[in-house]
C-alpha positions as CSV (number, residue, x, y, z in Angstrom):
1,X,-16.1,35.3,47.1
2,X,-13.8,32.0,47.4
3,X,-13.0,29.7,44.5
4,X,-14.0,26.1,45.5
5,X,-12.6,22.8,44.2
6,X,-15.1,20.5,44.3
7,X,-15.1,16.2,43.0
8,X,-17.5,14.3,42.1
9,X,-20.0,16.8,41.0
10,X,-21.7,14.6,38.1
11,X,-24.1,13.6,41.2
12,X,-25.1,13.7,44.7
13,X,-23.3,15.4,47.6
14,X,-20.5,17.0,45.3
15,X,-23.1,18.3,42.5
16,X,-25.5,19.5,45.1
17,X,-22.4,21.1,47.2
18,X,-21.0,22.6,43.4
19,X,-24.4,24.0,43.1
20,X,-24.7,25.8,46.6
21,X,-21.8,27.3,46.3
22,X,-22.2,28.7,42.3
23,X,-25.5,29.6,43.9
24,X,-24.0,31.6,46.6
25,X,-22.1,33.5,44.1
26,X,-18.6,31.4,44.3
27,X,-16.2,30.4,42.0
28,X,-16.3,26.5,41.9
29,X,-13.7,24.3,39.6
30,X,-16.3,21.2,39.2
31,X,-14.6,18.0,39.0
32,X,-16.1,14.2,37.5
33,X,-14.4,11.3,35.7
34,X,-15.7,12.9,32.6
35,X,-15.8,16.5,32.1
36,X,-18.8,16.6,29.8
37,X,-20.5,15.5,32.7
38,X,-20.7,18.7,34.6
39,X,-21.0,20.7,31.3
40,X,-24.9,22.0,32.1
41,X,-23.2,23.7,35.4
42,X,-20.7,25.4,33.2
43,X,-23.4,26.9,31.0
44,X,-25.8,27.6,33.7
45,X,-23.3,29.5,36.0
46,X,-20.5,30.7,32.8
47,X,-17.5,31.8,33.7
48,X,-17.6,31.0,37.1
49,X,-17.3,27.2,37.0
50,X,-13.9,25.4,35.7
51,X,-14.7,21.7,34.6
52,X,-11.9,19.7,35.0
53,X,-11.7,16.1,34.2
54,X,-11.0,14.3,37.8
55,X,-10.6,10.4,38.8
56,X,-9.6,10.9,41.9
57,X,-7.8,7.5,42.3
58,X,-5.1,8.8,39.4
59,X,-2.2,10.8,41.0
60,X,-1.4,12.5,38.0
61,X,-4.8,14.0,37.3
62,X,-5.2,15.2,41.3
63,X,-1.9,17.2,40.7
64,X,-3.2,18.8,37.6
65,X,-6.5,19.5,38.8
66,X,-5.2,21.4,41.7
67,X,-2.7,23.4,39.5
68,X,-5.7,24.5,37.0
């Protein structure tokens, strides 16, 4: 299975994209502004999901996603 970096995944498109893949048995490091906000997809699919805190206008904080 891949490993998927996903933004945006507190709602809509990226969630619902995060959730395909985790249920399709991938590896997906789920990205929002605020970590705690994709916590429920780290305890529903464990050790599978990576949240990473992610504004995705902030240089710094795309480089250190992608290096995670």
């Amino acid at each position: 299975m891949a490993r998927w970096l996903v933004t945006g995944c507190s709602t809509g498109f990226g969630r619902e994209i995060a959730r395909a893949a985790l249920e399709d048995g991938h590896s997906v490091v789920v990205t929002a502004r605020r970590a705690d906000a994709v916590a429920d997809l780290v305890d529903e699919f464990g050790d599978r999901t990576l949240a990473v805190a992610l504004d995705v206008t902030d240089a710094a904080q795309i480089a250190a996603s992608v290096t995670s």
